[in-house]
RODO-2510 file (C-alpha; in nm, 4 decimals, decimal comma):
residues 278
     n   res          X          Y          Z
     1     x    -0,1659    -4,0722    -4,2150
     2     x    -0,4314    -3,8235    -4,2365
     3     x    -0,4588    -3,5488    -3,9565
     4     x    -0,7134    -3,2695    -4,0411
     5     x    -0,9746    -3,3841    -3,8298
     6     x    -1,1514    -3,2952    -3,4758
     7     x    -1,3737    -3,4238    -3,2598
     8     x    -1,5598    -3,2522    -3,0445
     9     x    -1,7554    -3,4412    -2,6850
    10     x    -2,0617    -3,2137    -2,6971
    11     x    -2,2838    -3,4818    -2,5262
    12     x    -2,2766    -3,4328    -2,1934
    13     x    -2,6030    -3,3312    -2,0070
    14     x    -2,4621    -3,0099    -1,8775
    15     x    -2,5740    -3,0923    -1,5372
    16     x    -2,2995    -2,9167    -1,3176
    17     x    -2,4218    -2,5649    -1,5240
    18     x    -2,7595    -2,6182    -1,4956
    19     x    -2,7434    -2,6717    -1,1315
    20     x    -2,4959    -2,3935    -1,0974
    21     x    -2,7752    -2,1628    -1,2405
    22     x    -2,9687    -2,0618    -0,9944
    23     x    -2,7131    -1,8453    -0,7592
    24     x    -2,5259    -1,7186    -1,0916
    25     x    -2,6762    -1,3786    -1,0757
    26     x    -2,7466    -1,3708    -1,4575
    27     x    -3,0824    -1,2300    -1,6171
    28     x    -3,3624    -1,3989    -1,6808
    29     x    -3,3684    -1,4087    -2,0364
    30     x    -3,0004    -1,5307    -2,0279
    31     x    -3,1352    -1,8414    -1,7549
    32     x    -3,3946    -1,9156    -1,9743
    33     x    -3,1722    -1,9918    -2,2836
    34     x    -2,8975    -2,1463    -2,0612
    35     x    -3,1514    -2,4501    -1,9184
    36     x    -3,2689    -2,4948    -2,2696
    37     x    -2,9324    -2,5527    -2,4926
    38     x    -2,6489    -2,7704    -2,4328
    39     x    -2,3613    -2,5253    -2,3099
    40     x    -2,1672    -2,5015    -2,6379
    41     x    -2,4608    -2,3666    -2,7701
    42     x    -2,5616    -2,0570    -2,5627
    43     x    -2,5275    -1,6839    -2,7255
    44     x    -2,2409    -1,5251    -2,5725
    45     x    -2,1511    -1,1019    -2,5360
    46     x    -2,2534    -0,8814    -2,7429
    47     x    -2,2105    -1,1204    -3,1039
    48     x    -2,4246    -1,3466    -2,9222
    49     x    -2,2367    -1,6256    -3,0900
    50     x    -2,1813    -1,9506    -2,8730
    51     x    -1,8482    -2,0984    -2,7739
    52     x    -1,9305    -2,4192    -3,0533
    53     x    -1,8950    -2,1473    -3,3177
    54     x    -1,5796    -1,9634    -3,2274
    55     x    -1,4325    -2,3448    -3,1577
    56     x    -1,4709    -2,4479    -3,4933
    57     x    -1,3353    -2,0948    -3,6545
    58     x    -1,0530    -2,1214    -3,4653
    59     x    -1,0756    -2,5086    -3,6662
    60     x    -1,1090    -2,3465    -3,9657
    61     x    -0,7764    -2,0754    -3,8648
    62     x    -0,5977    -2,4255    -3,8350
    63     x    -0,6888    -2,5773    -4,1650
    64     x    -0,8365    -2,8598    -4,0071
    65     x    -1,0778    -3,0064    -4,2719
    66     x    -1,3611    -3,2437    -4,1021
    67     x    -1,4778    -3,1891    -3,7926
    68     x    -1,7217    -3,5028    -3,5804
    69     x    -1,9661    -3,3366    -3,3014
    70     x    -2,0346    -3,6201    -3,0356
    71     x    -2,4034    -3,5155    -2,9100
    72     x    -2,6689    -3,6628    -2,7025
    73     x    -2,9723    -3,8547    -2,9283
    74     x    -3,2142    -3,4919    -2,8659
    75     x    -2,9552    -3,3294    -3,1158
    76     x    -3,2033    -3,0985    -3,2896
    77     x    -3,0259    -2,7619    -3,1982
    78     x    -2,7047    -2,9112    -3,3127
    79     x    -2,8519    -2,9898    -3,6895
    80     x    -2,9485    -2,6676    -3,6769
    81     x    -2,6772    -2,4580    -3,5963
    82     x    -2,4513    -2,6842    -3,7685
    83     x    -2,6270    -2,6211    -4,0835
    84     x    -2,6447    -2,2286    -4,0723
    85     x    -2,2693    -2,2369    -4,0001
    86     x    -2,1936    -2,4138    -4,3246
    87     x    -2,4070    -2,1696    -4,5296
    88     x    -2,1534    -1,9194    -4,4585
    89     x    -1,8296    -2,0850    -4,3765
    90     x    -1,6349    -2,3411    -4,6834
    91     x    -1,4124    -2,5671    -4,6681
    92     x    -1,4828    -2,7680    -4,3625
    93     x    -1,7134    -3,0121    -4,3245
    94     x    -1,9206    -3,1176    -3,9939
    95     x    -2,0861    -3,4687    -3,8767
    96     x    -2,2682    -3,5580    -3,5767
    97     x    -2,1732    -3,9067    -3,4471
    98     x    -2,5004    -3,9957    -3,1735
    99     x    -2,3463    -4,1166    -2,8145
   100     x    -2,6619    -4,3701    -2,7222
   101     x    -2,7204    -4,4698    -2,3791
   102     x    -2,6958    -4,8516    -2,2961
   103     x    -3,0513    -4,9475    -2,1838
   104     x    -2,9724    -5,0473    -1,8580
   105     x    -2,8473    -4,6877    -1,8149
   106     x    -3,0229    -4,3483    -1,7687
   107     x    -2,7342    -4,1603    -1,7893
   108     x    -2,4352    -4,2026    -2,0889
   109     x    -2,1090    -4,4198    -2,0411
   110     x    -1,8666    -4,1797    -2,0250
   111     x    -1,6361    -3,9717    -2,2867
   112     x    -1,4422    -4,2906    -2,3272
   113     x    -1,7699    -4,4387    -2,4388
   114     x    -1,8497    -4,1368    -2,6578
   115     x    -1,5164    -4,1273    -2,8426
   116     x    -1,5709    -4,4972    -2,9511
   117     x    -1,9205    -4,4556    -3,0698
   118     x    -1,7792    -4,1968    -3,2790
   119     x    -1,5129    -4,3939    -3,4692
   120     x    -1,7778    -4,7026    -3,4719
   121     x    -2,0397    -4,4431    -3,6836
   122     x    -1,7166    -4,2803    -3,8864
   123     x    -1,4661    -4,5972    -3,9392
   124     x    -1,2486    -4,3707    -4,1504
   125     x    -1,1173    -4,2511    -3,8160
   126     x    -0,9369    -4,5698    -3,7463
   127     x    -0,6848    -4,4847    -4,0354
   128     x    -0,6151    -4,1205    -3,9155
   129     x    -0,4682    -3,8965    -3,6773
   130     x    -0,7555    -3,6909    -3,5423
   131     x    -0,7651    -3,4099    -3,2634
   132     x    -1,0350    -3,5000    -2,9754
   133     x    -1,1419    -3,1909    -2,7362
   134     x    -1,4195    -3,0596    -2,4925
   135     x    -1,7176    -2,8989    -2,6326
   136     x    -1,7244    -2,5992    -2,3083
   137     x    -1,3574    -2,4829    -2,3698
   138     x    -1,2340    -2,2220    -2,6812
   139     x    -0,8735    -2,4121    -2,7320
   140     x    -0,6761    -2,1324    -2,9869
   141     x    -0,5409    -2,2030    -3,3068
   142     x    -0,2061    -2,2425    -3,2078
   143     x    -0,3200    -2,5965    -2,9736
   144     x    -0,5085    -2,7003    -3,2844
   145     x    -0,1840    -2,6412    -3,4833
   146     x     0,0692    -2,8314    -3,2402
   147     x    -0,1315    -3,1047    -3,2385
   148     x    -0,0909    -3,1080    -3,6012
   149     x     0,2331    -3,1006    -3,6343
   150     x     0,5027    -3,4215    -3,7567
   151     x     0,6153    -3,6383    -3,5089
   152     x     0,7175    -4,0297    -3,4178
   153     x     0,4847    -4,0653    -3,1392
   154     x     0,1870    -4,1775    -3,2200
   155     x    -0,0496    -3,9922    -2,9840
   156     x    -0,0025    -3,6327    -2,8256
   157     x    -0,1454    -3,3626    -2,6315
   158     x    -0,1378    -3,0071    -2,4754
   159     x     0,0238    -2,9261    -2,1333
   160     x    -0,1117    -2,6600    -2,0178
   161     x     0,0947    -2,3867    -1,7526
   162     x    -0,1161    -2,3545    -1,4559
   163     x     0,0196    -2,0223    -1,4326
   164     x    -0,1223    -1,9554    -1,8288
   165     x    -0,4850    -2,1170    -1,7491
   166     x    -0,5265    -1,7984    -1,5141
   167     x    -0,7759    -1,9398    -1,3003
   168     x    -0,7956    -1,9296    -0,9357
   169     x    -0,5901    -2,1880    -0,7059
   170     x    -0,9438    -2,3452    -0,5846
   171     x    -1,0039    -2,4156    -0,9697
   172     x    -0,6812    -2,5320    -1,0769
   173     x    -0,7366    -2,7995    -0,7738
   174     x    -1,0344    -2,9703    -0,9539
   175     x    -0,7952    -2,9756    -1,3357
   176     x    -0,5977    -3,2874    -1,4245
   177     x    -0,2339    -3,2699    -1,3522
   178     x    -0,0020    -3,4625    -1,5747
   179     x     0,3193    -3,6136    -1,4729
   180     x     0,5818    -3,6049    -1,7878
   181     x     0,9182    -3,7599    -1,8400
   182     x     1,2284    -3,5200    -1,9078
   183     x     1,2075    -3,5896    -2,3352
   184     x     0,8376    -3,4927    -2,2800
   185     x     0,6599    -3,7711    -2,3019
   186     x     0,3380    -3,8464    -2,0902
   187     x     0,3836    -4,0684    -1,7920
   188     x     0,0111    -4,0380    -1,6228
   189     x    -0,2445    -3,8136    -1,5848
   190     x    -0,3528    -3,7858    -1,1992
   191     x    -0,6986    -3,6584    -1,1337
   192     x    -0,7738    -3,4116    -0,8312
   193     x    -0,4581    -3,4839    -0,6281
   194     x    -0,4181    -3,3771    -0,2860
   195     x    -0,2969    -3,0927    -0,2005
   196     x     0,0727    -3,2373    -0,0342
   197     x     0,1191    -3,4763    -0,3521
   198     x     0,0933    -3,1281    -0,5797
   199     x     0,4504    -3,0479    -0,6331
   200     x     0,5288    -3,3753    -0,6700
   201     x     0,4117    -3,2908    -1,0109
   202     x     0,5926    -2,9545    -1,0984
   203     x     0,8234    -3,0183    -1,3956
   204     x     1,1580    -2,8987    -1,3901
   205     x     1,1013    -2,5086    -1,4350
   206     x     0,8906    -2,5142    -1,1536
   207     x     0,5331    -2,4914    -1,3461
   208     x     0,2273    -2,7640    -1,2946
   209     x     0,1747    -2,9142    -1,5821
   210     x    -0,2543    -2,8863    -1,6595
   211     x    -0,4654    -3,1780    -1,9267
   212     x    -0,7713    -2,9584    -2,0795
   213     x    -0,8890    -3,2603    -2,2344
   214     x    -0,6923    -3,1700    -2,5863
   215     x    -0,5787    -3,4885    -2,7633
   216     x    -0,4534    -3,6002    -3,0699
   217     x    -0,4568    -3,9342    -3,1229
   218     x    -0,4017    -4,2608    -3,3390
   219     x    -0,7645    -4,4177    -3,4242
   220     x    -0,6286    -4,7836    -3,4635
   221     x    -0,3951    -4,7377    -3,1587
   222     x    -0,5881    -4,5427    -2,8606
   223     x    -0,8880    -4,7717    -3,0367
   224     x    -0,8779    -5,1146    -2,8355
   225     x    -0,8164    -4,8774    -2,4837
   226     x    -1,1034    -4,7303    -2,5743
   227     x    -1,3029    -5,0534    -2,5763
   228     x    -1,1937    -5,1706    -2,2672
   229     x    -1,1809    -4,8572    -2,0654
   230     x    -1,2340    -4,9587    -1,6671
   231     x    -1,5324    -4,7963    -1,5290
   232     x    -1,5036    -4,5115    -1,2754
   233     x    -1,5385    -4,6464    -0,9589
   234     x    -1,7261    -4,2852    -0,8516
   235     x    -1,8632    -4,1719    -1,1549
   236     x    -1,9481    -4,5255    -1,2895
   237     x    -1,8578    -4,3663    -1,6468
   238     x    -1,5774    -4,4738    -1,8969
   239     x    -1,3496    -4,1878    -1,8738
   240     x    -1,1022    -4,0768    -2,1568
   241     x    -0,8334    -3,9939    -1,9149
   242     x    -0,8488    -4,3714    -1,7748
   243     x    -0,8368    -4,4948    -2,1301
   244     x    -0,5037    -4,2822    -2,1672
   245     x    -0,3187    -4,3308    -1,8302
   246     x    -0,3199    -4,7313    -1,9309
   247     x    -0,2093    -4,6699    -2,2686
   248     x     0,0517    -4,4679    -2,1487
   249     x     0,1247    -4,7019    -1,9177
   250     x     0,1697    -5,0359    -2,1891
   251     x     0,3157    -4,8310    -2,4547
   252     x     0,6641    -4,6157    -2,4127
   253     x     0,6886    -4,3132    -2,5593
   254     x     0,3254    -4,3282    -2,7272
   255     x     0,1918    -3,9768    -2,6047
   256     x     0,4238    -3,6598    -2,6653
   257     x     0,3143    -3,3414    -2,4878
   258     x     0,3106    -2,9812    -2,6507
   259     x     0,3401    -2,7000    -2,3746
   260     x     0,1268    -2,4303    -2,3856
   261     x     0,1267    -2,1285    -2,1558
   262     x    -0,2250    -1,9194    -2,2491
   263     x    -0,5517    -1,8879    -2,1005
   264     x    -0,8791    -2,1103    -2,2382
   265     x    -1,2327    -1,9379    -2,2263
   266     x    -1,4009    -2,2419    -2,0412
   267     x    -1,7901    -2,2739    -1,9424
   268     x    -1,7818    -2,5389    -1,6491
   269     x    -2,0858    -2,3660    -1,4762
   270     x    -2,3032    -2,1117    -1,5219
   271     x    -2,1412    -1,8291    -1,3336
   272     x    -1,8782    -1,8565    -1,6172
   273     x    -2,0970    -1,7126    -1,8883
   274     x    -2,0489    -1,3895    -1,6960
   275     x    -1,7026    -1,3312    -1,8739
   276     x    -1,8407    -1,3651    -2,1980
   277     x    -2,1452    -1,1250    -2,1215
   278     x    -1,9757    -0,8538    -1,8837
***
């Protein structure tokens, strides 16, 4: 079964960083750009490349041959930087898969949602193992790589050290943990829990165990979970994480987890462009 291919959720509306723009501090010029593009799109430091383009070098690094960009309909700035990366870079290719909004919806249905639209536009990933990640985060070569690698399970992802992420306790508190069986495979994912039930989670070295939102997955297995994701009772969104905690939960051993200790550039809100422009 194939499993050179990625696909990247770069639909969101970036609505937490554009309201996080206004007490960021940055310049003008750099507040300007940031309320016009989608996140993974902003010039960063002094290359003033954005995050999409180091994201799909490190792709490249990993030999990782097709790669699907989930956007919103208003894609324009995607075609276009999409097609002056491929007049310098070979051997990769890139598609955009459209997430549409239902029309009794302003807003879209969730990553859940936005994965499925993508295999529906590109059935080929049905038959293949395919890596599925955030646009906002840089995830290295060597997470691109593991998730690559042979195995029985059909499904995997990275577990992150909490310690590695190197982000402040208050941050860490609004991650994912994961909760993983002693021959490493996934046993849930548990969004936001409180702050008593956190050690509950600590595997047996001691460390928290963090989901990034780095997958790798089966298309005809995580498929039909997919397709009848439960809505989000808050967000009122199809969320990949609920797809996976009841997959995990019907099939044994189905999701293996790599662990990773390193830190991932991430641009959750605008104050975390700083660290690419300091």
């Amino acid at each position: 079964m194939k499993n050179e291919s990625l696909v990247i959720m770069a639909g969101g509306a970036s609505s937490r960083m554009k309201r996080s723009l206004a007490s960021s501090g940055l310049d003008n010029e750099t507040l300007r750009i940031a309320s016009n593009l989608h996140k993974a799109l902003i010039p960063l430091g002094e290359t003033q490349k954005p995050l999409l383009f180091y994201l799909l070098k490190n792709a490249i690094s990993a030999k990782i041959k097709h790669v699907y960009i989930i956007t919103s309909p208003e894609n324009a700035a995607f075609k276009g930087f999409t097609s002056e990366f491929l007049k310098k870079n070979n051997g990769i290719s890139i598609h955009l898969a459209v997430q549409h909004v239902p029309k009794d919806r302003k807003k879209p249905l969730g990553t859940a949602d936005a994965l499925q639209q993508c295999i529906d536009q590109y059935p080929n990933l049905l038959k293949e193992r395919f890596t599925v990640c955030n646009g906002d985060n840089l995830y290295s070569v060597g997470a691109l790589n593991d998730l690559k690698k042979d195995r029985n399970a059909a499904n995997a992802l990275i577990s992150y050290s909490s310690k590695g992420l190197n982000f402040s306790d208050e941050r860490i508190s609004k991650f994912a943990l994961m909760d993983i069986d002693s021959n490493g495979f996934l046993k849930g994912i548990i969004e936001k829990p409180k702050l008593e039930e956190v050690n509950d989670y600590r595997d047996a070295s001691g460390i928290l165990r963090v989901s990034m939102n780095i997958f790798n997955f089966s298309g005809e297995v995580v498929y039909p979970y997919l397709q009848n994701c439960f809505l989000d009772p808050i967000r009122n969104e199809k969320e990949l994480p609920q797809a996976v905690r009841r997959m995990v939960s019907e099939i044994e051993n189905t999701m293996l987890c790599y662990p990773r200790s390193e830190h991932i550039p991430d641009l959750t809100d605008a104050n975390d462009i700083k660290q690419f422009v300091e």
